[in-house]
MDAnalysis code that builds the backbone (N, CA, C; Angstrom):
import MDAnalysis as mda
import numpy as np

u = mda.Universe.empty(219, n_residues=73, atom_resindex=np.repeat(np.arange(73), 3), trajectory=True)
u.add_TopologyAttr("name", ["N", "CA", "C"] * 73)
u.add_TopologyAttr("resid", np.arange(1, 74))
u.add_TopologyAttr("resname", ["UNK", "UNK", "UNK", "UNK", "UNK", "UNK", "UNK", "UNK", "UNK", "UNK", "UNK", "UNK", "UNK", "UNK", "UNK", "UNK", "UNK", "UNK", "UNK", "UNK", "UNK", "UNK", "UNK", "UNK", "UNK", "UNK", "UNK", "UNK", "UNK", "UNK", "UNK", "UNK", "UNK", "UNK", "UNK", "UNK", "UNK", "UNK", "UNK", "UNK", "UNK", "UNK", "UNK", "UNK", "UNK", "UNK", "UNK", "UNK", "UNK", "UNK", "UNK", "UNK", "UNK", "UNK", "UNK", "UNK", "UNK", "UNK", "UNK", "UNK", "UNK", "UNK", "UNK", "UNK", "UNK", "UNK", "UNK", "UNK", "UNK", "UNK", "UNK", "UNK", "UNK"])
u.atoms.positions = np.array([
    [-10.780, -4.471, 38.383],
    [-11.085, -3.479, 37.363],
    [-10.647, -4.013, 35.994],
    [-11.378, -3.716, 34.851],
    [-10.876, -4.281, 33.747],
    [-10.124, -3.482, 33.145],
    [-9.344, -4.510, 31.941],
    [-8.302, -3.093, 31.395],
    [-8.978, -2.693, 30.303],
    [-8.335, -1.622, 29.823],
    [-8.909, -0.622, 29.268],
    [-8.950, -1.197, 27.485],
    [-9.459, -0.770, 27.000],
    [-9.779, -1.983, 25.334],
    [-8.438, -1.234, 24.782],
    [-8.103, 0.191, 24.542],
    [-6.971, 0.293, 23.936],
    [-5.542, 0.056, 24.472],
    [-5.383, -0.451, 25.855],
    [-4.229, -1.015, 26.657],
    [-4.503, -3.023, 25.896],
    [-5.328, -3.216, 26.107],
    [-5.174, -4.848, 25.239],
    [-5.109, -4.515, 24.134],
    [-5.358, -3.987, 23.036],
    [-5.462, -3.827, 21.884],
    [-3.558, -3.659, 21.648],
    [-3.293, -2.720, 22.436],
    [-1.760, -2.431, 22.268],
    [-0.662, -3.449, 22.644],
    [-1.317, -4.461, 23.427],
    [-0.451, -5.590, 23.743],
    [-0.435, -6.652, 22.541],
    [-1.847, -6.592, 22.476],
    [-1.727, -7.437, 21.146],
    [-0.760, -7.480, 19.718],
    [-0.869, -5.821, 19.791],
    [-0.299, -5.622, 18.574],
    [1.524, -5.792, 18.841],
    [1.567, -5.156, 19.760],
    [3.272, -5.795, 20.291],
    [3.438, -6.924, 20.477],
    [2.836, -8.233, 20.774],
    [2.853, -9.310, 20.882],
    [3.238, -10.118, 19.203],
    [2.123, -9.374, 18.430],
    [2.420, -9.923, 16.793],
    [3.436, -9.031, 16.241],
    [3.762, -7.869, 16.638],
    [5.490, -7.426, 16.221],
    [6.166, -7.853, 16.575],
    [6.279, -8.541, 17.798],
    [7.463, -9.175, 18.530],
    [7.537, -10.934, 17.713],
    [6.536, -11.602, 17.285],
    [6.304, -12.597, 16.647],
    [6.965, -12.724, 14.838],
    [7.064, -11.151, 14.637],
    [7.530, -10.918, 13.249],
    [6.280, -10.380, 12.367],
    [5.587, -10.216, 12.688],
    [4.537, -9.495, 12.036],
    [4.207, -7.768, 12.032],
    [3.489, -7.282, 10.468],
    [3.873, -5.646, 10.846],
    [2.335, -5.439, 10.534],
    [1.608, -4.647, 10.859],
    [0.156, -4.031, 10.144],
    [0.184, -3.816, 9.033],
    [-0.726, -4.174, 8.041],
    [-0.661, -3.471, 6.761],
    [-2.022, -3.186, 6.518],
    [-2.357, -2.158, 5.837],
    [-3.871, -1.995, 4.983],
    [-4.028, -1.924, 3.925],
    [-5.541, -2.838, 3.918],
    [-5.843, -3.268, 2.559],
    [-7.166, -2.651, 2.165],
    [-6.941, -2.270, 0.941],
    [-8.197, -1.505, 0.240],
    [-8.826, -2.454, -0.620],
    [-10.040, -2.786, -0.366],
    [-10.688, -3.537, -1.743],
    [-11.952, -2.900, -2.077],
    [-12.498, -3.458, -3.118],
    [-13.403, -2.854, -3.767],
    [-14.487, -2.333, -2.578],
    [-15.498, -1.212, -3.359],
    [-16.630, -1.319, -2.320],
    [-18.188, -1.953, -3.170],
    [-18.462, -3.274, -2.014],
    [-19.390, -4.000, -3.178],
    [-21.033, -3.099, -2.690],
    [-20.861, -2.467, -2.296],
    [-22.478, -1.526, -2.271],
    [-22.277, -0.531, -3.667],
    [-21.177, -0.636, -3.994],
    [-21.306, 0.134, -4.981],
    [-21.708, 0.313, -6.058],
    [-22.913, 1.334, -6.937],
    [-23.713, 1.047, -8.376],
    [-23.063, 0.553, -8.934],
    [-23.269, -0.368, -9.479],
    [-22.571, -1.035, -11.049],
    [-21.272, -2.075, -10.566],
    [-21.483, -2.231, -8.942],
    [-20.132, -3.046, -9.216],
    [-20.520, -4.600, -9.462],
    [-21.572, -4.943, -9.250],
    [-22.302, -6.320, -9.524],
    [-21.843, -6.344, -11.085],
    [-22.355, -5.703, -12.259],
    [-21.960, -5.335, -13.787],
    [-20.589, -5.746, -14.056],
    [-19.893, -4.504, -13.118],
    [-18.736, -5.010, -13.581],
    [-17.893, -6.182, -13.263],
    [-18.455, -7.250, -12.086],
    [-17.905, -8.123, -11.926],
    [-18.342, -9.321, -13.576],
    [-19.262, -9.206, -13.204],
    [-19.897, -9.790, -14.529],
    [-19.048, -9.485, -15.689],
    [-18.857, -8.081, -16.110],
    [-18.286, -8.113, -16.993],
    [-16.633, -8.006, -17.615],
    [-16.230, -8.315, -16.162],
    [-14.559, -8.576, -15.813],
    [-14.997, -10.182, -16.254],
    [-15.557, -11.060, -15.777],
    [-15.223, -12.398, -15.366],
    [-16.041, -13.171, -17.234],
    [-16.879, -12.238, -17.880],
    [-16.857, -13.026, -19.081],
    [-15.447, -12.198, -19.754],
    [-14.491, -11.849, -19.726],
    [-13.507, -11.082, -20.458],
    [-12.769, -12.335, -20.307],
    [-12.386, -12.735, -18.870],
    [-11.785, -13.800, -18.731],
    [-12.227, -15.491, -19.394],
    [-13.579, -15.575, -19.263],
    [-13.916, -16.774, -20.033],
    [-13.904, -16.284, -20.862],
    [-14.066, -15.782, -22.019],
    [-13.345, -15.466, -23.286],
    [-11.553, -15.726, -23.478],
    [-11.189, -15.024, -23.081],
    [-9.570, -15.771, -22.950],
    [-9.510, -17.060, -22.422],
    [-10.236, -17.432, -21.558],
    [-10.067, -19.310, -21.325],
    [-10.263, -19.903, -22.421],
    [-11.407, -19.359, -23.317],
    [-12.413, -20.266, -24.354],
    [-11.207, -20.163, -25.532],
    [-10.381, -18.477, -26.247],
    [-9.391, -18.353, -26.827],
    [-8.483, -19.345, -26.761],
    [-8.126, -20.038, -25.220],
    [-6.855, -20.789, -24.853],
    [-6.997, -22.122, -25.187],
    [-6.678, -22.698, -26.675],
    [-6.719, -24.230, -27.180],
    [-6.257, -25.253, -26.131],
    [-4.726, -24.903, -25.304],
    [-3.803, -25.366, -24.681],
    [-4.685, -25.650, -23.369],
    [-5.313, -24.477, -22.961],
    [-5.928, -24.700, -21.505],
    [-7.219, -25.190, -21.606],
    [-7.917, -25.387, -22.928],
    [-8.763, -26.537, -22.910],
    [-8.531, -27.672, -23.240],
    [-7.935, -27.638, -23.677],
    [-6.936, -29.599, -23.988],
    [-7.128, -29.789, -22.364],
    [-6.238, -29.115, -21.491],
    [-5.594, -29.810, -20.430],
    [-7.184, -29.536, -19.541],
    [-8.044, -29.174, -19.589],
    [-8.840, -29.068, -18.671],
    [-9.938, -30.347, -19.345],
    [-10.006, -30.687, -20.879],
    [-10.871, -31.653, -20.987],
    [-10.161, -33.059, -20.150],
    [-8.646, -32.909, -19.977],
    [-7.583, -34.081, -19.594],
    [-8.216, -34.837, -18.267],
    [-8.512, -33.072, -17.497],
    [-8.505, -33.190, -16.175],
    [-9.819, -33.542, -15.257],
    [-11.094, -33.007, -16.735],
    [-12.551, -33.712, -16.515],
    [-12.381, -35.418, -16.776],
    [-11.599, -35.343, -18.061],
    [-11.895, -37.384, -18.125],
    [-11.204, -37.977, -17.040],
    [-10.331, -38.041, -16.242],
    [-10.018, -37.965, -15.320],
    [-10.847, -38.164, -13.795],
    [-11.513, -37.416, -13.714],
    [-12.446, -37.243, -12.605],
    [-13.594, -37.741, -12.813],
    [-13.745, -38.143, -14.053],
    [-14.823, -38.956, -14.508],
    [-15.431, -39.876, -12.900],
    [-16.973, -39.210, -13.106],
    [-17.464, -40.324, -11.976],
    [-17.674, -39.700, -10.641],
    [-16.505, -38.609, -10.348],
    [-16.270, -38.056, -8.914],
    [-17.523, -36.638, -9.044],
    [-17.585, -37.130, -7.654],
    [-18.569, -35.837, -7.161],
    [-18.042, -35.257, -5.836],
    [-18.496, -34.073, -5.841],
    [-18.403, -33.495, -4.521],
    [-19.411, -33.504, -3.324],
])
């Protein structure tokens, strides 16, 4: 007879408590959601704007292209 899915399910989870591990839940966005395509878009040019602002972090990123000069992926 097989065991029952919530008798393994419960071993499992005692197995990774006993290992040091605890459950946690995580909420993230919901991407079906209207406008969340937009707002990724318009989170991520906010940020290239502050990259482009950052003199320091384009110095070191032109450093890190001459550098790699040549390399491909």
């Amino acid at each position: 007879m097989a065991i029952p899915v919530a008798v393994r399910v419960q071993k499992r989870r005692d197995a990774l408590r006993r290992a040091g591990l605890r459950p946690v839940q995580l909420w993230v966005p919901d991407t079906k959601k209207p406008g969340f395509a937009a707002e990724c878009r318009r989170q991520s040019e906010l940020a290239a704007q502050a990259d482009r602002a950052d003199v320091e972090l384009m110095d070191f990123m032109e450093d890190v292209l001459s550098d790699a000069d040549g390399w491909t992926a």
